[in-house]
N, C-alpha and C positions, 0 to 999 in steps of 0.2 A: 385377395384384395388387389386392386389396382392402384398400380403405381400413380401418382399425379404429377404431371409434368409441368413445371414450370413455363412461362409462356411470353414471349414477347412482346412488348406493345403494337410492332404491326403485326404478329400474327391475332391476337384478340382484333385490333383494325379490322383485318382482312376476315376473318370466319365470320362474320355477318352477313357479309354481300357474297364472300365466296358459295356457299351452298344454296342460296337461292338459284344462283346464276348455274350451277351445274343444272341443279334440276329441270332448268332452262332449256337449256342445250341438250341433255339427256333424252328431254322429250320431244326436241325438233328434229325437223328433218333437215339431211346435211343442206351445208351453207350451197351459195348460189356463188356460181363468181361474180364478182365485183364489176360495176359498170365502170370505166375507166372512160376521165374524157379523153375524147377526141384529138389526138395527135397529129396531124395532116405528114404526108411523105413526102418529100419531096424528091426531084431527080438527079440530087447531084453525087456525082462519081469522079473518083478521083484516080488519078494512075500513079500507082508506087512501084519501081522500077518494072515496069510491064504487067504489073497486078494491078485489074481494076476490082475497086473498092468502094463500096455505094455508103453512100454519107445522107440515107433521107431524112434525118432531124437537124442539118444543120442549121437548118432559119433558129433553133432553141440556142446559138451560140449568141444572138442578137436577145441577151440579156434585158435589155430595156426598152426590146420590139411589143409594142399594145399588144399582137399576138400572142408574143411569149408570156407577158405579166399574166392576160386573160387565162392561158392554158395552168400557171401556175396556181392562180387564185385558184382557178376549178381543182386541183389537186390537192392543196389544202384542206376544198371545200370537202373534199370525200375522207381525207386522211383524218382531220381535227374531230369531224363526231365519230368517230368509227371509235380511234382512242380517247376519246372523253367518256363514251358509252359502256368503256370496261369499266365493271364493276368496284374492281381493284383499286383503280386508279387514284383514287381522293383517299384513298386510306396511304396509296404506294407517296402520296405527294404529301401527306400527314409527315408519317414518319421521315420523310426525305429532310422538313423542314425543321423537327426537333434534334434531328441527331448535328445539321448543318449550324446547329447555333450553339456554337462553341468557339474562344475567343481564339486568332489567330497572327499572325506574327512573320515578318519576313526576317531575313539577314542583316542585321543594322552595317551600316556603312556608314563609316568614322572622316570625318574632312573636318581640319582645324578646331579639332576640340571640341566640335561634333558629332554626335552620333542621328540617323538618319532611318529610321525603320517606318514599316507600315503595321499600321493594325487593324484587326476586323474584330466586332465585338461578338462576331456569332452571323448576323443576318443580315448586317450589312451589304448591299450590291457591289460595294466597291470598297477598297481598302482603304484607309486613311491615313495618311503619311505624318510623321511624327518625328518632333526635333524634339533632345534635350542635350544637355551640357555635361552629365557622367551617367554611365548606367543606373546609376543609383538614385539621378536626380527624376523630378516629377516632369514626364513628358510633354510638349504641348502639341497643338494642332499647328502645322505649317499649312499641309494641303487638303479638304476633303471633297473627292472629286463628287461626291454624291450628290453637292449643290449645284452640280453644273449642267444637270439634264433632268427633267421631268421620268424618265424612264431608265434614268442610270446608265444609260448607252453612251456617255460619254468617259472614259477609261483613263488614269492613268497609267502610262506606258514608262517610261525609261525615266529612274534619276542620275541626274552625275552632280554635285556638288562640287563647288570650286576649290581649287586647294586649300584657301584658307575661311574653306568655310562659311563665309558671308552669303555667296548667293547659290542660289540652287537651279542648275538647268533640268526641264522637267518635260517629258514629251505629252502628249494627250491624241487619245486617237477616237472618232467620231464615228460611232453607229457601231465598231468592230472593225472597221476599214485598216490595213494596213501603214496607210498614212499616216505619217504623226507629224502636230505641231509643237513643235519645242518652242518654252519660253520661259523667262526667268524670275528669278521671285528672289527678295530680298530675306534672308532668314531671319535677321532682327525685327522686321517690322512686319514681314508676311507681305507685303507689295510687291507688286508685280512689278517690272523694268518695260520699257516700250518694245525692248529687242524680241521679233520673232521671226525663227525661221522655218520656212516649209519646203517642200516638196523631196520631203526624209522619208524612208523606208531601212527599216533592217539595222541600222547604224547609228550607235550616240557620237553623242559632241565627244569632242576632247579638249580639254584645256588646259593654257600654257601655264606654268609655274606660277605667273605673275597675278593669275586671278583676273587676267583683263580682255584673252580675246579665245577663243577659241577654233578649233580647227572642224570642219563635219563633211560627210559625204551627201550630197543630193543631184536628184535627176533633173536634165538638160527639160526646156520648159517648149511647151506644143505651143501653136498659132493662138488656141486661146486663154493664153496665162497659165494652165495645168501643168504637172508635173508628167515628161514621158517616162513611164517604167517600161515602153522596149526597146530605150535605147540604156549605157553604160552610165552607172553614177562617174560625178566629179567631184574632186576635192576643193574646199573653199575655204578662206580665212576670216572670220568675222570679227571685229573690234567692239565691245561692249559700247553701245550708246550709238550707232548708227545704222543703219539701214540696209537690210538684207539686199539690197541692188546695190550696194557701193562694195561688196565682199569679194574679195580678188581669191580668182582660181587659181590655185596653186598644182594643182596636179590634171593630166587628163587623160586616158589610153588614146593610144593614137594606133596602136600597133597589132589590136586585137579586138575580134567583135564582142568578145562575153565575159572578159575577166571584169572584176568592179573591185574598187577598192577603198578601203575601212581604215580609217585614221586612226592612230592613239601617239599619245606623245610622252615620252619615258620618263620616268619618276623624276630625273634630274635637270628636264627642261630642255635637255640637248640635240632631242629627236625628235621630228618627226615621222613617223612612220607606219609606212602606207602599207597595211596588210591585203593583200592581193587575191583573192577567191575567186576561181574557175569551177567551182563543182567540189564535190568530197574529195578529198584526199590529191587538189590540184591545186595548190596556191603558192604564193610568192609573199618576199619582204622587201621592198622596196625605204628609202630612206631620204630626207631632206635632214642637214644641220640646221637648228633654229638660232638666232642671235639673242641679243639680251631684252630686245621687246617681244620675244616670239615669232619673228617675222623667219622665212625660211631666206638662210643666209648661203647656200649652196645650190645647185644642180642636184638632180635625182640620182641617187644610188643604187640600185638594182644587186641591192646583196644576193638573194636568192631567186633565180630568174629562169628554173627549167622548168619546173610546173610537171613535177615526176614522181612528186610525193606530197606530203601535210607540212607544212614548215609553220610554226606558232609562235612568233615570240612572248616568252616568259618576261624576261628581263631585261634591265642593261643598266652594266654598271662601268665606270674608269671605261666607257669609249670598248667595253665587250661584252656582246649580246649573245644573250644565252634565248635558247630557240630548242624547243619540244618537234620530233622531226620522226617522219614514218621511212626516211630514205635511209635502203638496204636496214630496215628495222622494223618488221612490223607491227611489231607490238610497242612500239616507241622508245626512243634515248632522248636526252638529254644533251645537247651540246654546247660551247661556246665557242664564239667565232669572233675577230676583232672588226670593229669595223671596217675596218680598211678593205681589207677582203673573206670573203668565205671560200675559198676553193679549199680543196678536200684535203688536202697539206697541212690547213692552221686550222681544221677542227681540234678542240678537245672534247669528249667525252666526258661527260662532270657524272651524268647517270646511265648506266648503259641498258640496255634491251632486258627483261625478264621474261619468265615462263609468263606474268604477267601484264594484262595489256594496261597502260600507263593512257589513259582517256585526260588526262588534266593535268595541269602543273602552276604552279604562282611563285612567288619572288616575294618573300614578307619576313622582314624584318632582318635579314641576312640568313633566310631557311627558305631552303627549297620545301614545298609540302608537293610531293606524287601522288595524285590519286589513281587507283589502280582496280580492275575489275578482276574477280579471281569467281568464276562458276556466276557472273553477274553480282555479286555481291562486292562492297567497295569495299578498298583497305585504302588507307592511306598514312604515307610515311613522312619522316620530317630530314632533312639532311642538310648538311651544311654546305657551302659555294663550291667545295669540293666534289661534294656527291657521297660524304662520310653518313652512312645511319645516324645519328642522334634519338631517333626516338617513333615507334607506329602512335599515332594517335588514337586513343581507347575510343572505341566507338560503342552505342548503348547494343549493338546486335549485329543481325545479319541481314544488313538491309543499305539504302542510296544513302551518304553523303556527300555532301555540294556544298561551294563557300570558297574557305580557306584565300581570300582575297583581301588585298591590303597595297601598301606601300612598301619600298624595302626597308624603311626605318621603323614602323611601324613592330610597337611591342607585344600587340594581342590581332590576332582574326577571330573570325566567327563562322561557325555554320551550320547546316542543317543537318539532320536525320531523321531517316522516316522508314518504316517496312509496311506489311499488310494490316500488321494490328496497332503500331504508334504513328499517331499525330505528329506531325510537324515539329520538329524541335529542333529550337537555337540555342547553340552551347558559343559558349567563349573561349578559347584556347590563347595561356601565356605563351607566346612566343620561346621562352625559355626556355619554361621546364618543361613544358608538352601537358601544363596540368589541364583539365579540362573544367570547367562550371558548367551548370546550365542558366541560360538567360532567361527563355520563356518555354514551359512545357506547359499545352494547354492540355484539358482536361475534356474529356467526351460523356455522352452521356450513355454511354452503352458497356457492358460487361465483355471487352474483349476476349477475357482469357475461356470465355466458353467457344474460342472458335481455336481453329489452328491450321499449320500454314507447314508442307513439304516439299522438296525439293527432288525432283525425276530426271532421271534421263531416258529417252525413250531413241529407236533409230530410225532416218531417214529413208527415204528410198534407196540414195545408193547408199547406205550405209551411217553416215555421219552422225555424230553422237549429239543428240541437242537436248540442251537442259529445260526444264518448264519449270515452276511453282505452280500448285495446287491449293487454296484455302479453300476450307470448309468448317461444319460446326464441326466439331469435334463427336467423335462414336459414328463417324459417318460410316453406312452402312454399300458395301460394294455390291448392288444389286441389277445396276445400270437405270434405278429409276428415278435418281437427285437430277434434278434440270443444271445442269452445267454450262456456264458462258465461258467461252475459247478465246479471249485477246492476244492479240499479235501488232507487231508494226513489221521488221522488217526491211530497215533500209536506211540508208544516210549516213552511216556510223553512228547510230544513235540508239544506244543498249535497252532493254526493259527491265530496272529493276524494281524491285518491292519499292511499295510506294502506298500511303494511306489515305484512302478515301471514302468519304459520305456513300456516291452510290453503290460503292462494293460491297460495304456493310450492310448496306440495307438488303442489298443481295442475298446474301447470306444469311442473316434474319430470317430474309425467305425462307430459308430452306435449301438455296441454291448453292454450290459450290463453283469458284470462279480461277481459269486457270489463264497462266502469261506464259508461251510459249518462246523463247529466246531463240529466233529464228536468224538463218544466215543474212547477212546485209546490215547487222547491228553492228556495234563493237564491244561485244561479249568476249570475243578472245581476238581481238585486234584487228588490223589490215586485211588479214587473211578469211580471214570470218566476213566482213565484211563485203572485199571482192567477190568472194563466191555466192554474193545474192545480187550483182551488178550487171548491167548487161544481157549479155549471152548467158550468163548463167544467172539470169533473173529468176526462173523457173525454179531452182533449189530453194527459194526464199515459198513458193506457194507447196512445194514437195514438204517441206518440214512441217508445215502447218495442219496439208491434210493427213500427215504420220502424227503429228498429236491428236488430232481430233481422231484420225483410228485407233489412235493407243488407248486414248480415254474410255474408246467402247470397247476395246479387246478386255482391257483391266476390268469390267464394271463400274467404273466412276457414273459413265451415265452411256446414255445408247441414244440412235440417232433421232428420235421424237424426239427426246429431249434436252439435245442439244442445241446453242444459242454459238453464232462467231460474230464479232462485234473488232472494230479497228476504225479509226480517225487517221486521215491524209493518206499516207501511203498505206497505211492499215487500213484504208478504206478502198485501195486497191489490191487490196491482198484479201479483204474479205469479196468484194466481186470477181477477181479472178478462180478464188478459192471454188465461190458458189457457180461459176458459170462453168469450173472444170469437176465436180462433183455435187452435182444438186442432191444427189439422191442419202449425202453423207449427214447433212445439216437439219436441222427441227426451222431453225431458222436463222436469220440473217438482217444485221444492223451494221451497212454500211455508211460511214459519216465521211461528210465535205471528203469524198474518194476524186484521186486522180484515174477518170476509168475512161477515156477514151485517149489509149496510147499513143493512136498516129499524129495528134494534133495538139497533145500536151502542152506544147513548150510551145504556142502561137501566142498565148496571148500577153508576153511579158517577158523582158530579159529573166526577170529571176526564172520562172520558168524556164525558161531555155538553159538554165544551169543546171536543173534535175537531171541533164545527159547526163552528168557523169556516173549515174546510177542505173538510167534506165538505155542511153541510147538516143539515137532520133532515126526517125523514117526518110531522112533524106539519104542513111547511108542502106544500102541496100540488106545485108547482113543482118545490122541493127530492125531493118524493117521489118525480116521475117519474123527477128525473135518476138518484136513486138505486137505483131500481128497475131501471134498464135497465143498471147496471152489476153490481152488488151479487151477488156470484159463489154464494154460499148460492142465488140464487134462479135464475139464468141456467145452472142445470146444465140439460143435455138431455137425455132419456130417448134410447137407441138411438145415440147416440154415440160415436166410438172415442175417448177421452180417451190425452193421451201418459203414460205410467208415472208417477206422481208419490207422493212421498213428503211429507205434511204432517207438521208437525215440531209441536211446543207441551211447555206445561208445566204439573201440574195446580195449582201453587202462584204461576201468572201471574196478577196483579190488576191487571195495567192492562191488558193484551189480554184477557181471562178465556177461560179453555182450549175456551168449548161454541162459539166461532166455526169452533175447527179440526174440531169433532167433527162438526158441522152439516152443514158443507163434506163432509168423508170419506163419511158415509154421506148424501149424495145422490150426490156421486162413484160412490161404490162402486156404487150402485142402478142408476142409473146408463147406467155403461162395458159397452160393446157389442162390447166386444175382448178376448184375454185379458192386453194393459198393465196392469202392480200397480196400483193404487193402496193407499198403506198408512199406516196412523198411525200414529207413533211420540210416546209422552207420556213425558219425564222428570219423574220423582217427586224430589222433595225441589228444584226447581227455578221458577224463577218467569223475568220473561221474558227477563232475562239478565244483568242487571246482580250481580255477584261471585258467579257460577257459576266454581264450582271447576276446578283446569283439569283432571283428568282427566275431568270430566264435559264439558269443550269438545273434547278430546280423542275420547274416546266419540261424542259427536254428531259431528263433524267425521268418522270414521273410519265412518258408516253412510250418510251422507251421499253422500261419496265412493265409496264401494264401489257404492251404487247406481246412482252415473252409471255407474262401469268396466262393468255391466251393462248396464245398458238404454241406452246409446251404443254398446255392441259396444267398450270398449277392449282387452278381453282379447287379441282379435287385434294391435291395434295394440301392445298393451305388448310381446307378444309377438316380434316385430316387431325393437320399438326395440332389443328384446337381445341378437337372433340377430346 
């Protein structure tokens, strides 16, 4: 007798169309390569310290040139039926759409008796922002940005609520653009205030104690009214009820081309202070005393002012500010320092450095809470002004939480936790006792516990021990024939941990098993971890990545047909670097909004030009070679067989800006010596992700996928899992 197997809704979806379509292809003859439009070359070259370096697509950096849109539209034109045409695809965008409707929840945030969260009822394109007066009471609608665009491309971005709660500052950013307009809205009535300010990137408001004016960073203004982002933000002071041109500048660098600097003003109204960012792990605390209407009553202070390490401020209480710091620590302490001075004499140590890297800290309620990464997995502790234990905060597993924000007087925070197989969840934690609640755990419609989730370590080229997580269904079987997707990031200090999501599930539904490979350039085990994927030693961050994807096939998890590496921003220069230093390793390749043309990165924008402190710049010579010899725009090879890869972007991306993907595509396309796609896909009215609507994550997620079930051969497998 045969066993009968239970079956999922997209695999029953997908066995219909799957086996037609094999029989399709079974009986054709191999594919043709693809007509790629027409790319024209042009002659420009460049010399980097006596290396000349030919730049023939740079007319594609003229993003809003009729040429560049025309070439674009034509790449669409090939990419959009190519993936509409897989079979798959309307079953993969079915189920995308049942499992994404399920209600969701951010971190409520408490101001004057307040509470301030957002909800999604499931399929909502935007969240919807939500005041009530105790957790227990019935919420209402303050904000819902969904009325504010025909296509939901208009997003809110940043809230900050005033301290006492009345009015609500709220940013909104347009198409996906990086720009936000802040403006304010009265929480009793829902009415808007006339007050708005623009030309914001990257930075909320800050407001003073008194509820009446606020402190923000924005960019110096071009000839025609626009906001410059390459030059340096400045600090401004705004008074509720008048006029963004009467707001007096309080702060400006005078002294440097690239640091910017981020306002916040300390829980007791007595600080201003100007957090200073140069790049990862290069910043400053800078300080203004405010008076009793908020106005800065002093000269600038330059507490922390070598730009040698991370300096963070946590806190500040009685005139001493405690500041989370990577100098001679790199895995991070804990210090206090008075204001008066910071020299290395009047440090105290309140938490000092662990085996563990210390990624966060906050100042609530008179508790320090540490959060802490141990194998990528959070822990977090609670401890008193001293640095005394009091208490680990129980978390549901082994998996991210984020939150723990508040006031120092403040008796409860909030916050999240999530891994491979839980949803999103907001718990409540007393101050006190460390008890924990939970606020909202939403509910999914799919049977998690048939899948399951391990944790590897596998070694580097020269050696180095890097951890991964592997989820798959469960009884997977080690034959090297499961289609496995490889994600990575790689860089910024910024960790990968377990985290819950619609398209991974769906994933794995597939059939497929999905691994996150914790690569050097994170802050998985701190500073050090970190540095050793920066720069000169950028290379060990693409070394780690191609030793997991080896490891995966030595093991039998899966083998190189049917392998997938997939990575956004930096990760989408780790997956073109990856594929342009081993094609022959990959099934295929889904690089998204990638930084892949290294020499000229940082042209188009201060904030860019801050990614040096990661990757370098090509003015320094040094810096150029390492660049060059990675840098996937220039490392494509004529005569090549490239694996199928679909480059992804968006034409309204301003922090990756869309001509790296376009760069990339047609020397790809030029190229490929086999007839593997290679194909762009540009979403319009989109930037590089942040409150992209969900049927547009939807859409992309749904072309995405389809294209693996292709160019991995699942169709027979789906087909397979049904019979």
């Amino acid at each position: 007798m045969h066993k009968v197997l239970a079956l999922s809704p997209l695999l029953l979806l997908l066995a219909a169309c799957s086996t037609d379509s094999h029989r399709q292809e079974t009986s054709s003859a191999a594919p043709a390569k693809l007509a790629y439009p027409d790319a024209g070359r042009g002659d420009q070259e460049d010399d980097y310290h006596g290396t000349r370096v030919a730049d023939p697509y740079r007319w594609l950096e003229r993003v809003d040139d009729a040429q560049t849109r025309q070439w674009v539209t034509a790449e669409n034109a090939l990419a959009q039926p190519y993936l509409e045409g897989i079979p798959a695809r309307e079953a993969i965008k079915k189920r995308l759409t049942e499992l994404w409707n399920y209600e969701r929840y951010d971190i409520p945030v408490k101001r004057g008796g307040h509470y301030f969260y957002s909800r999604n009822d499931g399929l909502q394109n935007q969240s919807v922002l939500y005041v009530a007066d105790s957790l227990q009471a019935q919420p209402r609608v303050l904000l819902d940005p969904n009325t504010l665009s025909k296509d939901a491309t208009v997003a809110l971005g940043e809230i900050v609520p005033s301290p006492d709660g009345k009015v609500l500052a709220y940013s909104l950013s347009d198409g996906g653009t990086d720009w936000r307009t802040w403006h304010f809205r009265e929480v009793a009535t829902g009415r808007d205030l006339p007050d708005v300010l623009r030309f914001i990137k990257f930075a909320d408001v800050a407001w003073t104690t008194d509820s009446r004016t606020v402190y923000y960073a924005r960019y110096p203004l071009r000839a025609d009214g626009s906001g410059d982002d390459t030059k340096q933000r400045e600090v401004y002071w705004h008074k509720m009820g008048t006029s963004q041109d009467a707001d007096e500048r309080v702060f400006k660098v005078v002294d440097h081309p690239t640091r910017n600097p981020y306002p916040q003003v300390t829980d007791d109204g007595r600080y201003l202070v100007i957090w200073m960012y140069d790049g990862s792990q290069q910043t400053g605390l800078y300080y203004r005393t405010l008076g009793q209407d908020g106005a800065p009553s002093s000269e600038v202070v330059r507490l922390f002012d070598t730009f040698d390490a991370d300096y963070a401020l946590i806190g500040e209480i009685d005139d001493t500010f405690y500041v989370r710091t990577t100098k001679d620590a790199p895995n991070s302490q804990l210090i206090a320092v008075p204001a008066t001075s910071a020299e290395r004499k009047n440090w105290r140590v309140v938490i000092p450095e662990s085996e563990y890297a210390m990624t966060e800290a906050s100042l609530v309620g008179g508790r320090f809470y540490a959060q802490y990464l141990k194998d990528a997995y959070s822990m977090v502790r609670a401890t008193d002004l001293n640095g005394r234990t009091l208490y680990d905060v129980k978390l549901p597993g082994f998996g991210q939480a984020s939150g723990f924000a508040g006031d120092a007087k403040d008796s409860e925070t909030f916050f999240a936790y999530t891994d491979f197989l839980t949803p999103t969840t907001i718990s409540r934690l007393d101050v006190a006792s460390g008890e924990v609640s939970v606020f909202r755990a939403p509910q999914v419609s799919i049977d998690t516990s048939a899948f399951t989730v391990e944790q590897v370590f596998y070694r580097s080229k020269d050696g180095t021990r890097v951890p991964m997580f592997i989820a798959s269904k469960r009884g997977l079987v080690k034959n090297g024939q499961t289609p496995l997707m490889l994600y990575g990031y790689g860089g910024f200090n910024i960790a990968q941990q377990p985290t819950f999501s619609v398209p991974t599930m769906v994933w794995l539904e597939m059939g497929g098993a999905f691994a996150v490979a914790n690569l050097r350039g994170g802050s998985e085990y701190g500073e050090a971890w970190h540095s050793a994927g920066t720069k000169l030693q950028k290379q060990n961050v693409f070394d780690d990545f191609i030793a997991a994807a080896q490891w995966l096939i030595d093991q039998k998890y899966t083998s190189t047909p049917k392998l997938a590496i997939r990575g956004r921003s930096n990760g989408g220069l780790l997956v073109g670097a990856a594929l342009t230093q081993r094609p022959d390793l990959f099934g295929a390749a889904l690089p998204a909004v990638g930084v892949l043309d290294m020499l000229r990165y940082h042209t188009p924008s201060a904030n860019a030009r801050q990614w040096s402190s990661d990757y370098g710049l090509s003015e320094n010579a040094a810096e150029f070679q390492a660049l060059y010899a990675y840098s996937p725009v220039h490392n494509v090879r004529a005569g090549t067989c490239y694996p199928p890869t679909l480059v992804t972007t968006a034409d309204h991306d301003d922090r990756v800006v869309p001509w790296h993907s376009y760069k990339f595509t047609a020397q790809l396309q030029r190229a490929q010596a086999c007839p593997n796609p290679v194909l762009l896909r540009v979403e319009t009215r989109a930037g590089h992700g942040a409150g992209k609507p969900v049927w547009m994550q939807i859409e992309d997620f749904a072309d995405q996928w389809a294209f693996l079930v292709k160019t991995l051969g699942m169709e027979e497998r789906l087909a397979a899992l049904a019979r």
